[in-house]
C-alpha positions as a Markdown table, in Angstrom:
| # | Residue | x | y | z |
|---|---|---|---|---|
| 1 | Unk | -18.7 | -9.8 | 16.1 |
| 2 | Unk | -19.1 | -12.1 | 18.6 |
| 3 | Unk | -17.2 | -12.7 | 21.7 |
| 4 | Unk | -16.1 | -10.1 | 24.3 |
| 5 | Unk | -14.5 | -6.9 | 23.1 |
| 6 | Unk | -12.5 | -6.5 | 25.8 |
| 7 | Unk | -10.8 | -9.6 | 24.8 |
| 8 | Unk | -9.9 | -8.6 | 21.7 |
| 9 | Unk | -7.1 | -6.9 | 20.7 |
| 10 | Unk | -6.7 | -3.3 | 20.6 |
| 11 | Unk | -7.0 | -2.4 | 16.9 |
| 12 | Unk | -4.2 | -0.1 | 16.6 |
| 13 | Unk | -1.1 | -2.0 | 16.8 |
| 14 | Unk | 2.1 | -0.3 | 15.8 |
| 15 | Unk | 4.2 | -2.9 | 13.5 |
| 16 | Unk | 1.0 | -4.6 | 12.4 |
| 17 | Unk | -2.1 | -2.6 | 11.8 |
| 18 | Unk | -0.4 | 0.8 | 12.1 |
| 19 | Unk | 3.4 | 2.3 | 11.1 |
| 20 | Unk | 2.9 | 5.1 | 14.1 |
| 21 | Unk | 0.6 | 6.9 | 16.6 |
| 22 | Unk | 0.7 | 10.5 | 17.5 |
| 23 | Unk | -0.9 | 13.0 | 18.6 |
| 24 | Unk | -2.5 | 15.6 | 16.8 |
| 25 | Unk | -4.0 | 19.3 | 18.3 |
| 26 | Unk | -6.0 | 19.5 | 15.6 |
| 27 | Unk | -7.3 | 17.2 | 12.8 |
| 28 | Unk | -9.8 | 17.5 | 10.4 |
| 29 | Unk | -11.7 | 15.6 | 7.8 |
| 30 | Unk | -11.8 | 17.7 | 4.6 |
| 31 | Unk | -14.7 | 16.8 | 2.2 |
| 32 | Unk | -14.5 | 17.6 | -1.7 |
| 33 | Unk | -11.7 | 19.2 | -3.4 |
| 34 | Unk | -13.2 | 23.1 | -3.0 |
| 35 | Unk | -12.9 | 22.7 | 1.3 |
| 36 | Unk | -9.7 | 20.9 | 0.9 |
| 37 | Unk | -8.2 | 22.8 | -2.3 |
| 38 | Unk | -8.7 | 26.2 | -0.4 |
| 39 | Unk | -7.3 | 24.9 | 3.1 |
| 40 | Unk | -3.8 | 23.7 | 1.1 |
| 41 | Unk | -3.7 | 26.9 | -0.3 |
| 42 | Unk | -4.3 | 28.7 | 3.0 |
| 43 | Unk | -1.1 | 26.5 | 4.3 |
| 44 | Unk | 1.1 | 26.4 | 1.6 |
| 45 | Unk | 1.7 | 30.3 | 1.7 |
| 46 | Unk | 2.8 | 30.1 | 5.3 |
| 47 | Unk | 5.6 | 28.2 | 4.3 |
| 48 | Unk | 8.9 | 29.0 | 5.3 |
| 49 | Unk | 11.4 | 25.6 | 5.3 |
| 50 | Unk | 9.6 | 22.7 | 3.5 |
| 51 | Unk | 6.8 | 21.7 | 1.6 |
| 52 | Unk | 6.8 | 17.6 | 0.7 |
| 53 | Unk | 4.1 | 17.0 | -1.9 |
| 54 | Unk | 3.5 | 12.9 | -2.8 |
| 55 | Unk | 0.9 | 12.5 | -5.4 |
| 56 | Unk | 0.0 | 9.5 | -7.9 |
| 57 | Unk | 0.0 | 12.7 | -10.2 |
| 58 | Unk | 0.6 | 16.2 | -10.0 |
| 59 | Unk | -0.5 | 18.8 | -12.9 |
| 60 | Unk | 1.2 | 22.3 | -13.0 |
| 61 | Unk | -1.5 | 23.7 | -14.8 |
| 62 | Unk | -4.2 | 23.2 | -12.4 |
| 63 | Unk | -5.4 | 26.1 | -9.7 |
| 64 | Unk | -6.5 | 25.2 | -6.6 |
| 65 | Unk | -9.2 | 27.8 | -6.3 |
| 66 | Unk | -11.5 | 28.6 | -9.2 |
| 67 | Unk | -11.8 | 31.9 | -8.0 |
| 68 | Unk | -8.6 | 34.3 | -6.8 |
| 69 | Unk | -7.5 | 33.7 | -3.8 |
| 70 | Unk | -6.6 | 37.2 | -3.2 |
| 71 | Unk | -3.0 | 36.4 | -1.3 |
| 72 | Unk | -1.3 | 37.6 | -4.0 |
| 73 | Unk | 0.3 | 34.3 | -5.7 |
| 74 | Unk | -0.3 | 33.0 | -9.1 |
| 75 | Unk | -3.4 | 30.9 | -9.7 |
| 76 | Unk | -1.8 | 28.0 | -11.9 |
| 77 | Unk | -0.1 | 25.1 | -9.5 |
| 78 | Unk | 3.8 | 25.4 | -10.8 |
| 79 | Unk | 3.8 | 28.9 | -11.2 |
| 80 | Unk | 2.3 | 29.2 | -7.8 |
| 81 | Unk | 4.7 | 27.1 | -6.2 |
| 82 | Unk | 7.8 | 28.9 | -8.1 |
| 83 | Unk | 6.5 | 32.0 | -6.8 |
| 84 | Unk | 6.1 | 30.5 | -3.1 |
| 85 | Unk | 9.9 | 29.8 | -3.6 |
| 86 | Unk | 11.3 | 33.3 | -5.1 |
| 87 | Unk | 9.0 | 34.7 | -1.8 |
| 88 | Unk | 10.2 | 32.4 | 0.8 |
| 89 | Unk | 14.4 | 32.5 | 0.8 |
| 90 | Unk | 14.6 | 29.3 | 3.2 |
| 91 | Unk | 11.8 | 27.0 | 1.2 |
| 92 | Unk | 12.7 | 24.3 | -0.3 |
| 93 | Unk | 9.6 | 22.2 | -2.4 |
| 94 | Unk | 9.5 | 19.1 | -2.8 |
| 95 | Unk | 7.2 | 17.6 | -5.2 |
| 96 | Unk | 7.0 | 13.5 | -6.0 |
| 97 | Unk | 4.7 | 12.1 | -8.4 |
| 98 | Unk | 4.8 | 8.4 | -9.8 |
| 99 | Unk | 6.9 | 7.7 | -13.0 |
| 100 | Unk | 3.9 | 6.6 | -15.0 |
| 101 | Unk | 3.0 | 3.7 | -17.2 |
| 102 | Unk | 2.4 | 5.0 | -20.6 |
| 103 | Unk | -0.8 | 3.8 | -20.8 |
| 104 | Unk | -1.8 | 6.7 | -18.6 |
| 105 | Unk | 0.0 | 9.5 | -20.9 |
| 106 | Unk | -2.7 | 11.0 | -22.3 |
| 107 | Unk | -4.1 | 11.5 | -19.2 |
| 108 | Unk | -1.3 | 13.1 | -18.1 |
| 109 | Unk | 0.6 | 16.7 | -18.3 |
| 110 | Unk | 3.4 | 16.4 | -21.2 |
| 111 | Unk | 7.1 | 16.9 | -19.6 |
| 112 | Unk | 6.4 | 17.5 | -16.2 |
| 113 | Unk | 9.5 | 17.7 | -15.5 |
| 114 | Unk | 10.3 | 20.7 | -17.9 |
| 115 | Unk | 7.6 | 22.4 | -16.1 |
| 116 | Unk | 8.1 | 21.6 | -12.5 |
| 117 | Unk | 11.6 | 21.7 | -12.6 |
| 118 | Unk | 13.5 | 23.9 | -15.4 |
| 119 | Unk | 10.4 | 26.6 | -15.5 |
| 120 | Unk | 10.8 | 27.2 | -11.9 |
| 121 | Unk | 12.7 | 28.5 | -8.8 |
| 122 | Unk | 16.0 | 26.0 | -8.0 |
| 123 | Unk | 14.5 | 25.2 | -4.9 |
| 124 | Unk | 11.3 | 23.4 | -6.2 |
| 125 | Unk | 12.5 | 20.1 | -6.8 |
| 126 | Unk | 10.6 | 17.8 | -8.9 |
| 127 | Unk | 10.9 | 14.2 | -9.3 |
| 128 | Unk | 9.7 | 11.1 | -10.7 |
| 129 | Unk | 9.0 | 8.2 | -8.5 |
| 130 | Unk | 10.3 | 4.8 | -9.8 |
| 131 | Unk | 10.9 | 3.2 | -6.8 |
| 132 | Unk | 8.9 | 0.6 | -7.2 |
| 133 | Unk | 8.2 | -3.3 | -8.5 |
| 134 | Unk | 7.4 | -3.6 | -12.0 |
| 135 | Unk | 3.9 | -3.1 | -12.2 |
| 136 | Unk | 3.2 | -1.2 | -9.2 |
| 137 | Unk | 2.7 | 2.5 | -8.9 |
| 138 | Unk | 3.5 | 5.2 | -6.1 |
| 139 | Unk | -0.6 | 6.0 | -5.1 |
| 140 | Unk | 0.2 | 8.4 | -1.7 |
| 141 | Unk | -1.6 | 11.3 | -1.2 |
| 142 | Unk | 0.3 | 13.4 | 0.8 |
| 143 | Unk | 1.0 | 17.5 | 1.7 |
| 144 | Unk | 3.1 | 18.2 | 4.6 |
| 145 | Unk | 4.1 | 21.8 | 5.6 |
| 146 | Unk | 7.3 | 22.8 | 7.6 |
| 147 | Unk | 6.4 | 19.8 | 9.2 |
| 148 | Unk | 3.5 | 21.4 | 11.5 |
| 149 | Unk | 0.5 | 20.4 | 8.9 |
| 150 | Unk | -0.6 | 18.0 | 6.9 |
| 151 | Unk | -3.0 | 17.1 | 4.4 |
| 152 | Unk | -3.8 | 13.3 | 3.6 |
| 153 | Unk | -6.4 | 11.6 | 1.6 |
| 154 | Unk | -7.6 | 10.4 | -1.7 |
| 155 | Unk | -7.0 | 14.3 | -3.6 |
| 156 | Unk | -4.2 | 14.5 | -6.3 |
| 157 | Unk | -3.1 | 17.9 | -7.0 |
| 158 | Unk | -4.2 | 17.0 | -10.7 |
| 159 | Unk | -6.8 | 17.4 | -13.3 |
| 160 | Unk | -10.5 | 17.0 | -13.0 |
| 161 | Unk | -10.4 | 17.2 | -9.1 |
| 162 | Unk | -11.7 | 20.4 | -7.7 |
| 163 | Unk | -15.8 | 20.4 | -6.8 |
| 164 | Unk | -17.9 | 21.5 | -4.2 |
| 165 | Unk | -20.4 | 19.5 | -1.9 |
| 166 | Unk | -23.0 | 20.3 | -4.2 |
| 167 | Unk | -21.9 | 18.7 | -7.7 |
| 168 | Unk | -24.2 | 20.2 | -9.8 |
| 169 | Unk | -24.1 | 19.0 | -12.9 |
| 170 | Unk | -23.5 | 22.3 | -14.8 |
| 171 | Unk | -20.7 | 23.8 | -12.5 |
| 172 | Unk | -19.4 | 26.1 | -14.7 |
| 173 | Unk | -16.3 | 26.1 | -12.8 |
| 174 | Unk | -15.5 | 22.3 | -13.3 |
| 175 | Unk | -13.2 | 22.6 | -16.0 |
| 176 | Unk | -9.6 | 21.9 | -16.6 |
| 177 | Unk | -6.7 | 23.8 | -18.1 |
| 178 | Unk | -7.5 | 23.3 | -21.7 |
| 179 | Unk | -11.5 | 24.8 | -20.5 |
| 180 | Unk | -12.7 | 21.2 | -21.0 |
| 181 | Unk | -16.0 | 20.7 | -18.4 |
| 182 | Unk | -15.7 | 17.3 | -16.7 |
| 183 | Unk | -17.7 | 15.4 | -14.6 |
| 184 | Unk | -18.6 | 15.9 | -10.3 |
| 185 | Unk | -16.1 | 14.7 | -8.6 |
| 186 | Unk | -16.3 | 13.4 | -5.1 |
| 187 | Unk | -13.4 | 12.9 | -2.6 |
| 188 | Unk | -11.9 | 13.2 | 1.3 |
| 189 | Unk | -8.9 | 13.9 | 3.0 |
| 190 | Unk | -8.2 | 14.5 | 6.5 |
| 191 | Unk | -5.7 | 17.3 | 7.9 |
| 192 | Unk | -3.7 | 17.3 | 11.1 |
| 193 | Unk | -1.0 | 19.2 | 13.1 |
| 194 | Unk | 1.0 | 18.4 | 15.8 |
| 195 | Unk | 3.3 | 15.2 | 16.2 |
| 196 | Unk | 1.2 | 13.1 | 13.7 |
| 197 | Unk | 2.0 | 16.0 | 10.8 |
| 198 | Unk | 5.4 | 15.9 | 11.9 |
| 199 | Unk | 5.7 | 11.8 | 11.7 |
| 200 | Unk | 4.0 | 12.6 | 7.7 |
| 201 | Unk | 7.1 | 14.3 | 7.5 |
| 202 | Unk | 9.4 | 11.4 | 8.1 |
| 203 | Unk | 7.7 | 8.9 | 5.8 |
| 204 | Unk | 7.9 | 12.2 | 2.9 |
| 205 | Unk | 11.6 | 12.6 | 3.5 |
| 206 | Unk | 11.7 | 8.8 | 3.5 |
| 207 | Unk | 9.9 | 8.4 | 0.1 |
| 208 | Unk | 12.0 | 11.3 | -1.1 |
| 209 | Unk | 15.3 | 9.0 | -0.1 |
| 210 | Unk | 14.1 | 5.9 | -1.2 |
| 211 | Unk | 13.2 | 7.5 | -4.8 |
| 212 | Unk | 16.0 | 10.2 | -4.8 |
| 213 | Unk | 18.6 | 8.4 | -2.7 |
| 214 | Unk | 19.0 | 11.9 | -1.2 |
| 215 | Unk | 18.4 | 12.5 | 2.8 |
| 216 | Unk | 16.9 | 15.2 | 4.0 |
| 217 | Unk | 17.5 | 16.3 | 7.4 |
| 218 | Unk | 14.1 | 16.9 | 9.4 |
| 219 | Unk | 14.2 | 20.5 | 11.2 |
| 220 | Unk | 12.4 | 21.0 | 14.1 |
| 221 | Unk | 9.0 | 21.9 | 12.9 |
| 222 | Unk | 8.0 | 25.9 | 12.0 |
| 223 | Unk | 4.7 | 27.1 | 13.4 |
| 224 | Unk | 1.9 | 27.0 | 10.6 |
| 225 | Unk | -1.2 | 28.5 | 11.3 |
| 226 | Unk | -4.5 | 26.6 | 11.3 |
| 227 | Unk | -6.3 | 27.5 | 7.8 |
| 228 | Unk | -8.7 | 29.5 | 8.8 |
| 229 | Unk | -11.6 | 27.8 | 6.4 |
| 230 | Unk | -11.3 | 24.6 | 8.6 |
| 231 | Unk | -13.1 | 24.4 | 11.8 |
| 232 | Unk | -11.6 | 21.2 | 13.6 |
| 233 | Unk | -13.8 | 17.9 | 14.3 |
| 234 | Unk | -11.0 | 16.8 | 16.8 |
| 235 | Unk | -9.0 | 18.0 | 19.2 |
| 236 | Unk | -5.8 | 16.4 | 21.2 |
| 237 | Unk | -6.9 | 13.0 | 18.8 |
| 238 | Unk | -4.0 | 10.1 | 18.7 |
| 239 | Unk | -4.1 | 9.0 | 15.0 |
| 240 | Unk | -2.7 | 6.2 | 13.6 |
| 241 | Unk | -0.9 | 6.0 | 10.4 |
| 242 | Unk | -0.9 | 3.0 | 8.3 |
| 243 | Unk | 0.6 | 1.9 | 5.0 |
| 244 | Unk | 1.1 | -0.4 | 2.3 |
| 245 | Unk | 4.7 | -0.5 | 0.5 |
| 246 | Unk | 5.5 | -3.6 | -2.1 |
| 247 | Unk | 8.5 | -5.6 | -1.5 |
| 248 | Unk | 11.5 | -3.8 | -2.9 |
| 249 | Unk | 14.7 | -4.9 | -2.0 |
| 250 | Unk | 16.4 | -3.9 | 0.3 |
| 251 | Unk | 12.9 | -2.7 | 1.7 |
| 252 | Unk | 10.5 | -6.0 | 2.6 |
| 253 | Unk | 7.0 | -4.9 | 2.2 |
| 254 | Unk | 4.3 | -3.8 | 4.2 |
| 255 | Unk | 0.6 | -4.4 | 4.6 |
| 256 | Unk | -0.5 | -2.6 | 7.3 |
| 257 | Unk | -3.6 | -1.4 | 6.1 |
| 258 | Unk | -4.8 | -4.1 | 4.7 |
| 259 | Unk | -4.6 | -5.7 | 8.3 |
| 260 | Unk | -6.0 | -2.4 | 9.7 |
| 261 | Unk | -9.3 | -2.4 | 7.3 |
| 262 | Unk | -9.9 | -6.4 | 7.6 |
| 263 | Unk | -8.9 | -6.0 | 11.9 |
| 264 | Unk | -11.6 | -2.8 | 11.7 |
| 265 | Unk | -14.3 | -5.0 | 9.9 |
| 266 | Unk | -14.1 | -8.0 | 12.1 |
| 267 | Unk | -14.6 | -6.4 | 14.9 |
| 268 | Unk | -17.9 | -4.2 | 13.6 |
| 269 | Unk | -20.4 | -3.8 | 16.3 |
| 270 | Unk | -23.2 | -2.6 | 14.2 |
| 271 | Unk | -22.4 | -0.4 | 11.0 |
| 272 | Unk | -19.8 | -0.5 | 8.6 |
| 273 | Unk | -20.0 | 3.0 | 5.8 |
| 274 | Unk | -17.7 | 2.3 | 3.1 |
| 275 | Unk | -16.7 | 4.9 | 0.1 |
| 276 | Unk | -14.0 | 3.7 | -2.0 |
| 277 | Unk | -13.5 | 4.0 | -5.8 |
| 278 | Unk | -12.6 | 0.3 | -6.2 |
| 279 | Unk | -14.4 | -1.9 | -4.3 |
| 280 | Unk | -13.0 | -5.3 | -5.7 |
| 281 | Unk | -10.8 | -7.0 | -2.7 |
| 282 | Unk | -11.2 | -10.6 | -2.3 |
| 283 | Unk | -9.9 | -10.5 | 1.4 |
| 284 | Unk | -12.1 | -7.3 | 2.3 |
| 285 | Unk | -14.9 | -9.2 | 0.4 |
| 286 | Unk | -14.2 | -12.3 | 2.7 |
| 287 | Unk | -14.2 | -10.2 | 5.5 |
| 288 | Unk | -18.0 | -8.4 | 4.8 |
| 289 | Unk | -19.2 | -11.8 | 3.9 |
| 290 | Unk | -18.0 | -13.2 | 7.1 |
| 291 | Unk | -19.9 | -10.1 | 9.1 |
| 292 | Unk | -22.8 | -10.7 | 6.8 |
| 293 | Unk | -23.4 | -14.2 | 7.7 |
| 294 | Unk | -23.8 | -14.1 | 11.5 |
| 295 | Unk | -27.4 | -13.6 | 12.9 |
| 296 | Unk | -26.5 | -10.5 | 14.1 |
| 297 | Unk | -23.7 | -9.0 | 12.3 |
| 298 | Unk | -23.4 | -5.7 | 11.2 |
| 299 | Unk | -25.1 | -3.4 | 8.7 |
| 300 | Unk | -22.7 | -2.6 | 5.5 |
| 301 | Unk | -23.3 | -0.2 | 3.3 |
| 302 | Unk | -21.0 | 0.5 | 0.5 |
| 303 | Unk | -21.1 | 4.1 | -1.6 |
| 304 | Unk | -19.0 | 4.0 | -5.0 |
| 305 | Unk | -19.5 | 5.1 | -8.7 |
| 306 | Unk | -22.2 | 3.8 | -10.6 |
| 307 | Unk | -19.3 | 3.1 | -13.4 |
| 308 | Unk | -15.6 | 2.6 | -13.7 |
| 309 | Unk | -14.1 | 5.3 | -15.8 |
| 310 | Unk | -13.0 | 4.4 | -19.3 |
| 311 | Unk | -12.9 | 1.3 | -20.9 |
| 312 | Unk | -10.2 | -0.5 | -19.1 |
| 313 | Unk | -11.3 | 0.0 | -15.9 |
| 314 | Unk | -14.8 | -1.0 | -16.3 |
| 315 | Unk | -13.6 | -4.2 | -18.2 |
| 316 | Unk | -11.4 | -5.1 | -15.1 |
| 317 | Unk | -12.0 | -3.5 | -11.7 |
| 318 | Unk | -16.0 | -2.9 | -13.1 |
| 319 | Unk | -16.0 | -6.4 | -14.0 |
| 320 | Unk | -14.1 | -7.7 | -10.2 |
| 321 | Unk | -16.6 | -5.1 | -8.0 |
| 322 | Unk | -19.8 | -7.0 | -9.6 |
| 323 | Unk | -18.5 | -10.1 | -9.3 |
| 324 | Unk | -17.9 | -9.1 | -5.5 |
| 325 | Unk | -21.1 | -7.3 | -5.0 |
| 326 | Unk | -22.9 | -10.4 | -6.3 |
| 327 | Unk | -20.7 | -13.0 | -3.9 |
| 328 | Unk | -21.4 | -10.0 | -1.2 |
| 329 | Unk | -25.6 | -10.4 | -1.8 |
| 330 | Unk | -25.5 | -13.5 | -1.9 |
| 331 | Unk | -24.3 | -14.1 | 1.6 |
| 332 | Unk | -26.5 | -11.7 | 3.3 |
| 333 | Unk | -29.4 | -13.9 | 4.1 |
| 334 | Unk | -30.2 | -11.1 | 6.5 |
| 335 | Unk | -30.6 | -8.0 | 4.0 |
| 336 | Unk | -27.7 | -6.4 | 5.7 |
| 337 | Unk | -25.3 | -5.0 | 2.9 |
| 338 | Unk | -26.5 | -2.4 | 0.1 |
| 339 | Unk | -24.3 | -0.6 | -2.2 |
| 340 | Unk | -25.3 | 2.5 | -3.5 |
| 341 | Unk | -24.3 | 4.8 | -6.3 |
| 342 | Unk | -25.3 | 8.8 | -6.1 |
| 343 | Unk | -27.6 | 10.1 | -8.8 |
| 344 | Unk | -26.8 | 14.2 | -9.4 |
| 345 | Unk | -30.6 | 14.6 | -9.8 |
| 346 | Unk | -33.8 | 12.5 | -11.0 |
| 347 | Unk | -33.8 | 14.6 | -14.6 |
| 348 | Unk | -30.2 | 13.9 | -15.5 |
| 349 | Unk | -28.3 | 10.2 | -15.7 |
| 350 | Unk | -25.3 | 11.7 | -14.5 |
| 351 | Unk | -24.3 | 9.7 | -11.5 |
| 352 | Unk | -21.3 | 11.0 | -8.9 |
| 353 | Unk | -17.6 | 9.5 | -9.5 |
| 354 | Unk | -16.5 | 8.4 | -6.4 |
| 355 | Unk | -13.2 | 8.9 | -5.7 |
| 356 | Unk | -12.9 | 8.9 | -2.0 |
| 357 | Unk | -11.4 | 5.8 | 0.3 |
| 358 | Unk | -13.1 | 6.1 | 3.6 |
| 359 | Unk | -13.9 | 3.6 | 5.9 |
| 360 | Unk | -15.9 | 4.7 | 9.1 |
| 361 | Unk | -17.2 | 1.5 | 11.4 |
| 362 | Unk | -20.1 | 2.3 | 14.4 |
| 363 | Unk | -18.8 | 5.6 | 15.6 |
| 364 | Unk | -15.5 | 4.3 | 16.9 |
| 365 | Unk | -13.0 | 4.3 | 14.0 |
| 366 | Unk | -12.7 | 6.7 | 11.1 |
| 367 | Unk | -9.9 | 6.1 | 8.2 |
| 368 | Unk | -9.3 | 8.0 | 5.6 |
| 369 | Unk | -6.5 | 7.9 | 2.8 |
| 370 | Unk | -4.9 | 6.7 | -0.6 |
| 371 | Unk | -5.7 | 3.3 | -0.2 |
| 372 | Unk | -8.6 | 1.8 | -2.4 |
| 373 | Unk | -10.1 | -2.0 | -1.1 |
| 374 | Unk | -8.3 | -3.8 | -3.9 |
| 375 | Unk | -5.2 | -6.1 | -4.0 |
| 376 | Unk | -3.1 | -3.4 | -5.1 |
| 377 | Unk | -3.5 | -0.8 | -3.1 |
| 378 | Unk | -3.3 | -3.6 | -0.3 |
| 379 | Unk | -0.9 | -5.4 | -1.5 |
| 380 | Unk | 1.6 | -3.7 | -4.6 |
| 381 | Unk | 0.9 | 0.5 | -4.7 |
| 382 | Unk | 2.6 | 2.3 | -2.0 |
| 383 | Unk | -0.6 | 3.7 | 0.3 |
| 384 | Unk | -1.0 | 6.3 | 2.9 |
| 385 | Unk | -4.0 | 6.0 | 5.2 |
| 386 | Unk | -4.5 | 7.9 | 8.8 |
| 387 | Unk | -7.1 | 6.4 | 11.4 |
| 388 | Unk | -8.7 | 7.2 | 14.7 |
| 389 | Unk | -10.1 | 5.1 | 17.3 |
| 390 | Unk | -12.7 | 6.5 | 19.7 |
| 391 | Unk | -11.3 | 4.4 | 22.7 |
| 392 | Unk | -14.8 | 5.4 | 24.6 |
| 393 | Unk | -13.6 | 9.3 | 24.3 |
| 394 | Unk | -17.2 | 10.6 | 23.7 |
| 395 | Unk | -15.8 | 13.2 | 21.8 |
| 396 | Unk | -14.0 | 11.5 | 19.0 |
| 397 | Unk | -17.2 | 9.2 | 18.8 |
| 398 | Unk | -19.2 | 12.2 | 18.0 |
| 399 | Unk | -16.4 | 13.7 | 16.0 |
| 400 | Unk | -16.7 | 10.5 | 13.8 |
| 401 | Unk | -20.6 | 10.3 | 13.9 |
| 402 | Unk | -20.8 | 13.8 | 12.8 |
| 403 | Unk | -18.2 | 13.2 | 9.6 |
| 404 | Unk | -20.5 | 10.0 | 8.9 |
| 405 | Unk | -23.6 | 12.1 | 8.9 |
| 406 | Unk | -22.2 | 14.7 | 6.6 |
| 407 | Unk | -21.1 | 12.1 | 4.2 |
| 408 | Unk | -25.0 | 10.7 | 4.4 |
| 409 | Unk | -26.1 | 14.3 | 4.3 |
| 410 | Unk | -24.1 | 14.8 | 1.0 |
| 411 | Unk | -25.4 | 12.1 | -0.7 |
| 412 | Unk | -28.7 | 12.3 | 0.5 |
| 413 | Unk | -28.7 | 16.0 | -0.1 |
| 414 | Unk | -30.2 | 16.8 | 3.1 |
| 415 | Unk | -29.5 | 20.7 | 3.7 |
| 416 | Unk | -30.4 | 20.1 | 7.2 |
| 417 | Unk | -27.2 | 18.0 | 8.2 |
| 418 | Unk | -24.7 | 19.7 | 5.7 |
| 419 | Unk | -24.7 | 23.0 | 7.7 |
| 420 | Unk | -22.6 | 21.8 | 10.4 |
| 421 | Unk | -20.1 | 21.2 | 7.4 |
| 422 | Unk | -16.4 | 21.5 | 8.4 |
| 423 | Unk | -15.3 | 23.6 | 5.7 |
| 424 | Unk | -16.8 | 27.5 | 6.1 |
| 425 | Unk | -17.8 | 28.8 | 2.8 |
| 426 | Unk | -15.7 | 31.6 | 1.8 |
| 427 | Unk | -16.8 | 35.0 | 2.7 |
| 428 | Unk | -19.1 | 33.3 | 5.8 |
């Protein structure tokens, strides 16, 4: 953008763009649900105090590995977690999902409450998250362990989730609990330890207060080993976390990530990689178009799903991204801005549902999260994101570069690049 970027300022602004900054030893951006799936699992039967689990949905029936684990715990989600518990004599699990609209019930596990809370060990604790305007819906993604890990990103512990890199089309393993095959699946999260896993904490016990009006006291965090399937892309990184929460009374709202993502594009030197599952913002779009009409703004590039899934959604969102992606072509007079959707392979139609909300810009700021570029996850749903600036630390640029050229490599399918892939396959 033009101007000085040293007179700018910093992106990461505590109380505006950001809630928080700390440190983490380790961090890590986890990419599809079989890398990030297996790494939970790996952390989750460390646990000793505390596991906080925030989802938009959480399914008891589904396994997070396919294939056994072989630690020795049930394979089904609930049962896995009320084994953790009858195991682990000073955990307590705690798991929040949003108290959904109806229109979603038949996506959705009948009586989760019966299942998460009377089929299981007294100290998993299931609840129902209400705490919200009319309309609005509780969309964080978020897995914190004894307060030493965590795990946040766009992956609910639901349904229709779990895939590999690859997403070939006839993955016999892609099915749910009733056996039904669905479609690849594409996502990202991003783990951490250290003081940012511990400030996840908080806002968990926080959400847990505000929807429970129960207060949990925060312990001084137990040791959690790293998962061993994860090698780290950072090391001694500050990250930011930023969120969006609707006004509630007593609680005003917050839009911090919607000033993060618009502060982030402004301020593009000379890429901007965008995956997101709803690409419909008008402020975003205003942002982009902005970027797209300078003589030497920017290249944008936007990766989503070639269609909206189910009816609704392609008759609303579908209808708002085109409308946007037209506005967005329009203004680039300089043939800047492409958006792309992932074909599986030349002989089959199938094309990749994007489900991932990651914003990387040059190879200076990564974020990755809950938060999709519409006005309500930047405005109404309650949203979780994490970010890193590279500050000129040459090794978070290349950190950032590297998770950028593994989400190319992925879509490109370009062998070459995915071998540096964070996740180590199992048995490598």
């Amino acid at each position: 953008m033009d101007g000085d970027a040293e007179t700018r300022p910093p992106l990461l602004q505590p109380g505006s763009t950001c809630w928080r900054i700390e440190t983490a030893g380790l961090a890590a951006c986890l990419i599809d649900a079989q890398c990030c799936f297996r790494a939970m699992r790996e952390a989750l039967c460390q646990a000793r105090r505390s596991v906080f689990l925030l989802g938009w949905d959480i399914d008891s029936r589904m396994t997070l590995t396919p294939e056994d684990s072989g630690d020795g715990f049930p394979q089904p989600l609930g049962e896995f977690f009320d084994a953790l518990a009858h195991a682990r004599p000073d955990l307590n699990i705690y798991l929040l999902s949003w108290d959904y609209a109806m229109l979603f019930a038949m996506e959705r596990e009948w009586l989760p409450e019966y299942r998460l809370n009377q089929r299981t060990h007294r100290r998993v604790h299931f609840r129902l998250d209400s705490a919200h305007p009319l309309g609005a819906s509780h969309h964080q993604k978020v897995l914190v362990i004894d307060d030493a890990l965590a795990f946040v990103g766009g992956l609910d512990l639901t349904r229709c989730r779990w895939d590999t890199t690859e997403h070939a089309v006839h993955d016999d393993r892609r099915r749910d609990a009733a056996g039904k095959r669905y479609a690849p699946f594409h996502d990202v999260h991003f783990l951490v330890d250290g003081n940012a896993a511990c400030a996840l904490g908080e806002l968990a016990r926080e959400r847990w207060r505000r929807c429970t009006g129960e207060t949990l006291a925060q312990a001084q965090p137990h040791p959690v080993a790293w998962p061993p399937s994860v090698t780290p892309d950072f090391r001694d990184v500050p990250v930011a976390i930023a969120r969006t929460e609707p006004e509630f009374p007593p609680y005003p709202a917050v839009n911090e990530i919607q000033r993060l993502l618009q502060s982030a594009i402004l301020g593009a030197r000379d890429s901007v990689f965008i995956e997101n599952q709803y690409f419909t913002s008008k402020l975003i779009g205003d942002a982009i178009a902005t970027r797209l009409q300078e003589s030497n703004g920017p290249e944008i590039v936007v990766i989503a799903a070639r269609e909206q899934c189910g009816w609704l959604e392609q008759n609303t969102m579908g209808v708002l991204r085109s409308r946007l992606d037209l506005r967005l072509r329009a203004a680039d007079s300089g043939g800047r801005y492409r958006t792309y959707c992932p074909q599986l392979c030349e002989e089959s139609s199938v094309c990749l549902n994007v489900h991932s909300k990651v914003l990387i810009v040059d190879d200076t700021f990564l974020t990755i999260g809950s938060a999709n570029l519409s006005n309500r996850s930047l405005f109404l749903d309650t949203e979780c994101n994490v970010a890193i600036v590279a500050d000129g630390d040459r090794a978070i640029q290349e950190g950032i570069r590297a998770i950028r050229d593994r989400l190319l490599a992925e879509h490109l399918d370009t062998p070459l690049l995915l071998s540096g892939s964070t996740c180590r396959e199992a048995g490598a």
